[in-house]
N, C-alpha and C positions, 0 to 999 in steps of 0.2 A: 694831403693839403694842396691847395693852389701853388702852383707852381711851372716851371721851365727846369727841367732834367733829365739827365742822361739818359740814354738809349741802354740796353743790353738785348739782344738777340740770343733765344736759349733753345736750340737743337736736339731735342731728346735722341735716349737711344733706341735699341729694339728693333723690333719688325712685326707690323702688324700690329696688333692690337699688343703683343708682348712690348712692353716699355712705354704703353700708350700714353699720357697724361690724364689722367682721372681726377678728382676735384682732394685726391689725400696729396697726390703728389705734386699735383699743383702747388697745393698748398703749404709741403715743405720747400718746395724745389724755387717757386716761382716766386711765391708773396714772401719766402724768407727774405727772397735777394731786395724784391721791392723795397723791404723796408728799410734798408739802407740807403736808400734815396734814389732808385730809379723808377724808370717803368721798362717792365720787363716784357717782352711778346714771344709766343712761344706759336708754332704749328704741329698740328699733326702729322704733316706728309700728306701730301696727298693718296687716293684710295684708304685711306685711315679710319676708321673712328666713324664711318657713316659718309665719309669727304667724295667728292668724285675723282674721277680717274684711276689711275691703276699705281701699286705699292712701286716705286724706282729704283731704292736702296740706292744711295749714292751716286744718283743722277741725277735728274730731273728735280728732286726734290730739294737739291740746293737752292733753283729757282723760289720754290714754295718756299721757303727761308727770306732768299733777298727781295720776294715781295711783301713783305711786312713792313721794310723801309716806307714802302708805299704808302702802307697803312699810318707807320708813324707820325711821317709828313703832314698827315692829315687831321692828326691830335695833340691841339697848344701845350699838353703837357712835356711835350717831345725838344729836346734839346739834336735837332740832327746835327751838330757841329761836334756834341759826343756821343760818338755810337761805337759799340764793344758787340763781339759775338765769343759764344760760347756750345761749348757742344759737351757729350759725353757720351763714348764709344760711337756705335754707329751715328752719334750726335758730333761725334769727332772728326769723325770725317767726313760731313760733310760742311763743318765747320773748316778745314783744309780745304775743300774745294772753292769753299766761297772766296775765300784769303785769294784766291787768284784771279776773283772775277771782278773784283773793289780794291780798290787803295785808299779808301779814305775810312777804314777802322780805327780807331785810337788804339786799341789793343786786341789781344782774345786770350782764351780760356779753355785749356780741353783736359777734362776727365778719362784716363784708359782710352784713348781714341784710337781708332782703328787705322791702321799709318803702312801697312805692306798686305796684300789680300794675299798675294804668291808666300807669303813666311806663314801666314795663318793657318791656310787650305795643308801646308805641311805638317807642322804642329798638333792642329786640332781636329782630329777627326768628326766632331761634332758638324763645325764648322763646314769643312770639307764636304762632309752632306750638304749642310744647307747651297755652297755656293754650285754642287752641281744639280743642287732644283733650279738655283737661279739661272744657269748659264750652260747646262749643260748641253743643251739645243745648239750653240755655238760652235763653229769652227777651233781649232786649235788657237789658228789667229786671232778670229773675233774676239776668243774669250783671255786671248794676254792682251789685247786691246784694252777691253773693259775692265780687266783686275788694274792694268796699270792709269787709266782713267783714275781709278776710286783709291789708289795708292801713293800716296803725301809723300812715302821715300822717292817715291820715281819724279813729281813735279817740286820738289823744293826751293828749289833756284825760282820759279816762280811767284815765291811769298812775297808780299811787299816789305819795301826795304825800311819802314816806318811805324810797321804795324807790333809791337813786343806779345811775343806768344809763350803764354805759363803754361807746360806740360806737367801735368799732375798724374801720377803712375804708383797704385798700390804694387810693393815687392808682390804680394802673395796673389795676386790676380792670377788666376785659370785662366779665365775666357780669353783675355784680350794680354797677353802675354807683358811683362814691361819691357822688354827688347823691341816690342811697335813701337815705345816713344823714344827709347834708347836708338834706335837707331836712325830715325826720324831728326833729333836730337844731334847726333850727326853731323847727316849731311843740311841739316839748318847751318851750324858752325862752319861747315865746307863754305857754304855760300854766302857766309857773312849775316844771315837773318839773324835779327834779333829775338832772343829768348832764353827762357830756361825752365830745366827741368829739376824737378820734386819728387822725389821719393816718399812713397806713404807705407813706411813701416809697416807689415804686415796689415795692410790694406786690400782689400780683395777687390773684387769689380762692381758688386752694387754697395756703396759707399752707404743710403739709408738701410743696409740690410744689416752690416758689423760696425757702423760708427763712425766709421773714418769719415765721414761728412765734416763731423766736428772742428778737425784738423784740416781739413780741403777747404772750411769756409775760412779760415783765418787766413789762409794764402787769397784763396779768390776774392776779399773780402778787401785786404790790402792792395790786394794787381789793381783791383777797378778802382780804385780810389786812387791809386798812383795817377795812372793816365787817364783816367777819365773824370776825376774831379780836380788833377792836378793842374797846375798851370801849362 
């Protein structure tokens, strides 16, 4: 309907084409949240899905994120006085990056988000592959540079002091372990940021794959309506 409403910013996860937004998952991920009363804008990342330039994974492509704003600005349906961003896993983090680039979030939103590279690369040998395709070419240095770049435990103190952040963490997750928002979670409270964490009971990491969406949209569903439709 015609109208003036809220902003949400939605980060998917993945690499590559793996976690791509395809018109199914748009369609639970994206047009669920719309109908709760926003407009939602989502990117591919750049080199994505056909997009130009080259894949960043938690660089660059934060930008490709905060120019959506851009975009918003530019359609009356947009409320830019409330804008929300949201990520999930590698959507996660680079929803943490962005918290550091803007102060003017109303709140955010992260699913399993990826919060220490250095605890992961230990843990997950999967993992640990991928990150020495990405970086392997690096110096010792260069590559604690860039782990701790794309690592949310290491800039916390950074978050704005304004912005309330819902950490949403299945127990049973594999991939993305819940001691990334645990301890994320942390040093938030170290530094006085606002937030909190949510435990998803035997929740695992893709949320439409065993259900736990269900229970994730009742929290996320509540957050955005606190601060972004709240007074």
């Amino acid at each position: 309907a015609a109208g003036n409403y809220p902003v949400l910013i939605w980060n998917r996860g993945g690499y590559g084409e793996r976690g791509a937004l395809n018109d199914l998952r748009a369609y639970l991920i994206l047009a669920s949240t719309a109908l709760w009363g926003y407009v939602v804008l989502a990117t591919q990342y750049r080199g994505n899905m056909g997009s130009e330039g080259e894949e960043s994974w938690g660089d660059k492509d934060a930008y490709d994120s905060l120019n959506l704003l851009k975009l918003a600005e530019q359609l009356p349906e947009c409320d830019m006085s409330r804008v929300a961003v949201e990520g999930a896993s590698r959507g996660g983090m680079t929803t943490y990056r962005m918290l550091t680039m803007r102060t003017d979030f109303r709140c955010a939103v992260v699913h399993a988000g990826v919060a220490d590279l250095f605890a992961l690369e230990q843990s997950q040998r999967e993992f640990a592959l991928f990150l020495e395709k990405m970086f392997g070419h690096l110096s010792i240095d260069e590559r604690r540079r860039e782990y701790s770049k794309r690592s949310a435990v290491y800039f916390a103190e950074k978050f704005p002091d304004n912005c309330p952040v819902l950490l949403l963490h299945g127990t049973a997750d594999k991939q993305v372990p819940l001691e990334q928002s645990e301890h994320l979670a942390k040093e938030l409270s170290k530094y006085h940021k606002p937030h909190k964490l949510v435990l998803i009971k035997g929740g695992g990491h893709v949320a439409l794959q065993d259900g736990s969406y269900k229970e994730i949209d009742t929290y996320r569903k509540e957050w955005l309506e606190t601060h972004l439709k709240g007074a």
